[in-house]
C-alpha positions in Angstrom: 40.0 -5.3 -69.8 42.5 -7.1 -71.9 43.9 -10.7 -70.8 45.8 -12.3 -68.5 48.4 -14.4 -68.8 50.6 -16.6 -66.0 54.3 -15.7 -66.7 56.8 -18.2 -67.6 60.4 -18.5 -66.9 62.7 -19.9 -69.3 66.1 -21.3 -68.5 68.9 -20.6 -71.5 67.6 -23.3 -73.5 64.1 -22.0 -74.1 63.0 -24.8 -71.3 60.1 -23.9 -69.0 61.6 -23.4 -65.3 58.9 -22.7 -62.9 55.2 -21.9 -63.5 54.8 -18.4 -61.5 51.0 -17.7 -60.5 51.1 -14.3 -61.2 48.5 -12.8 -63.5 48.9 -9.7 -64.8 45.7 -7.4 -66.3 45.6 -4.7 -68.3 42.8 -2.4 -67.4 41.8 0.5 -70.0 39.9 2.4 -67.9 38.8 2.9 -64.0 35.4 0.8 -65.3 37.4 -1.9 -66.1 39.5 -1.9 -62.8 35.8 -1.8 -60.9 35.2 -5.4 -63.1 38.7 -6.5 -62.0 37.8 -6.0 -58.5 33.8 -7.2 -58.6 35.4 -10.4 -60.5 37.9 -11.1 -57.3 35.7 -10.2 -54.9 32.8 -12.5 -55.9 35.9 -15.1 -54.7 36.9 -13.8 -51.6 36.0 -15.9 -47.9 35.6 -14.9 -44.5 39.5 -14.2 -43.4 41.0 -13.6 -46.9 43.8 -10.5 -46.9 43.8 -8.9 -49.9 47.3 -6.4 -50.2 47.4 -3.3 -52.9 50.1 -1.3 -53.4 50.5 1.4 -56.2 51.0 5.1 -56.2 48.2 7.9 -55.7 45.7 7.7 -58.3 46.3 4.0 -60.1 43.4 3.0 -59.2 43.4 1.6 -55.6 40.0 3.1 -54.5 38.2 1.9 -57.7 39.2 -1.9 -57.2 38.4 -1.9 -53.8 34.8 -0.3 -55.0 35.2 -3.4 -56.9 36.1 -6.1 -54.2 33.6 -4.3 -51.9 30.6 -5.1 -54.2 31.7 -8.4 -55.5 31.5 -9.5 -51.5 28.1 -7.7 -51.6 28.3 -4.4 -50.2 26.0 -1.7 -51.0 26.4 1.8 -52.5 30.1 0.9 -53.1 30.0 4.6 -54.9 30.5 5.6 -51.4 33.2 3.9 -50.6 36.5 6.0 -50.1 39.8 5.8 -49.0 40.0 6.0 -44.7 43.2 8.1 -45.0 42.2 10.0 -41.7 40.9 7.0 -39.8 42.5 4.2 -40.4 40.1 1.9 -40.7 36.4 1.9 -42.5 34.1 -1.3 -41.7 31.1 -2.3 -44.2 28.5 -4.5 -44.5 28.1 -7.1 -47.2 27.8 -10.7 -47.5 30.6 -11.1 -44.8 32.4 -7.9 -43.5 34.6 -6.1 -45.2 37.4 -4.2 -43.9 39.3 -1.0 -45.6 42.7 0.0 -43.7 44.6 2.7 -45.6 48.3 3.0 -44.4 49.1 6.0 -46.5 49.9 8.4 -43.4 51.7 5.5 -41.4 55.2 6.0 -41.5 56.2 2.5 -41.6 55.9 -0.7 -39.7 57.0 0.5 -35.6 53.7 3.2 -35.8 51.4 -0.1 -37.2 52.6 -2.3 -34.1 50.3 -2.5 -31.3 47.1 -0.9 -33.7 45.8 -4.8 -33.6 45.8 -5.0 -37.2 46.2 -9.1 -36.8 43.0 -9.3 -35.2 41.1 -7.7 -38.7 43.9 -10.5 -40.3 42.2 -12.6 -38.8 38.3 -11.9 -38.1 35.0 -12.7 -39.6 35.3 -10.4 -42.7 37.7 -10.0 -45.7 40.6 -7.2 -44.9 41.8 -5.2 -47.6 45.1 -3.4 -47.1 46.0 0.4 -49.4 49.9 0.9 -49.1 50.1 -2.6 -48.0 54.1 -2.6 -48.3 54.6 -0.5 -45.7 54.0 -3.3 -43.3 55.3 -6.5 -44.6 56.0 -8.5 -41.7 53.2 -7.8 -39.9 51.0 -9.1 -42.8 50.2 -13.0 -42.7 52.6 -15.4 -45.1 49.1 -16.1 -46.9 47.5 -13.4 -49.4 46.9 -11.6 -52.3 49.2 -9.2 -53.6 48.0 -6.6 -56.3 50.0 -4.2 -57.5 48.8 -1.0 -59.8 50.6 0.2 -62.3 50.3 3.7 -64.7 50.5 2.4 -68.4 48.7 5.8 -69.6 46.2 8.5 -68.8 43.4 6.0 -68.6 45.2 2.9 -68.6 47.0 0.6 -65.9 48.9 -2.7 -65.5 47.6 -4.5 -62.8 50.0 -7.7 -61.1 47.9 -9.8 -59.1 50.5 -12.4 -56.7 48.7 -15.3 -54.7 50.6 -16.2 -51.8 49.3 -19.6 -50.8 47.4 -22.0 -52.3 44.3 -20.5 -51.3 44.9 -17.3 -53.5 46.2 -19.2 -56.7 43.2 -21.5 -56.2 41.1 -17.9 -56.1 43.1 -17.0 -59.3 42.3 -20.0 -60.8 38.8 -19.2 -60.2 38.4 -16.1 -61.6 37.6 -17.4 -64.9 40.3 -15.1 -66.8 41.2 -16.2 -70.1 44.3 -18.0 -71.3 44.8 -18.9 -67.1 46.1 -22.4 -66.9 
C-alpha cells in the first residue's frame, strides 16, 4: 500500500487555502486493501458510521473483511456482502454491523427500515452503497470511496466528517499525515 497524503488547495498565487482531511491510499492488491481496513478498524468506537461507496468489485467486501477484524471479529474470511438481507450482525470487540444497500432503490424504500437505530447502537455500522441514502446518514462519519486504478490496483479516498473521524485519521499512523 503506497502513501497517503492530505490534499492541499492552492489559491492563484501558490498560497495554501484550506487544509482538506482527506487521505487518499493507493492499494496494489485486495491484501493491501484488507491492511487498509484492519489499520482503521483497530480505530473505530462503539457508534462510529463508516460509509463505502465504489462500484461492484473495487474492493468493498475486502475492507470491510478488514474493518471487521481490526474491531476483533473472527473468521473475517467469512464475511460477505448481505445483498439478500440487508443487514449481517457480528461479534467482535464491540458489534459490528454490515448493511448493503445495493438492491435498494434509493432513499423512500430505506425510510422506516430503522437504520438510525444501528446509527446509533452499541456497535460500529458499516454502510456498502452508502450514497444511496445520504440524508438519512448522520452529519458525522467516514466516507471511503473505492476506486479501479488497474486489474489489481485501486485508489481509495477516505473523507472524515467530524472531528472524531479526522482525529481517527490522524491516528492511523499513515505516513506523510500531518
Amino acid at each position: 500500500m503506497s502513501g497517503a497524503n492530505y490534499h492541499e488547495q492552492k489559491d492563484e498565487k501558490g498560497e495554501e487555502l484550506q487544509e482538506s482531511k482527506d487521505l487518499v491510499f493507493h492499494s496494489k492488491s485486495p491484501s493491501d486493501t484488507l491492511r487498509l481496513g484492519r489499520r482503521i478498524g483497530r480505530l473505530l468506537h462503539q457508534g462510529d458510521v463508516v460509509a463505502l461507496v465504489g462500484e461492484l468489485g473495487t474492493g468493498k467486501t475486502q475492507l470491510i473483511k478488514g474493518l471487521a477484524s481490526g474491531i476483533g471479529v473472527r473468521r473475517v474470511h467469512y464475511l460477505t456482502s448481505p445483498s439478500f438481507v440487508l443487514v449481517n450482525e457480528y461479534t467482535g470487540k464491540i458489534p459490528f454491523y454490515h448493511i448493503d444497500l445495493f438492491r435498494l432503490g434509493g432513499e423512500k424504500e430505506a425510510q422506516g427500515l430503522g437504520l438510525e437505530e444501528y446509527f446509533q447502537g452499541k456497535g460500529v455500522t458499516v454502510i456498502e452503497w452508502a450514497d444511496r441514502i445520504p440524508s438519512l446518514l448522520p452529519g458525522e462519519l467516514l466516507w471511503i470511496y473505492l476506486y479501479y486504478t488497474g486489474k489489481q490496483t485501486r485508489s481509495i479516498e477516505l473523507i472524515p466528517k467530524g472531528k472524531r473521524y479526522e482525529e481517527l485519521l490522524r491516528k492511523c499512523g499513515v505516513e506523510n499525515v500531518k
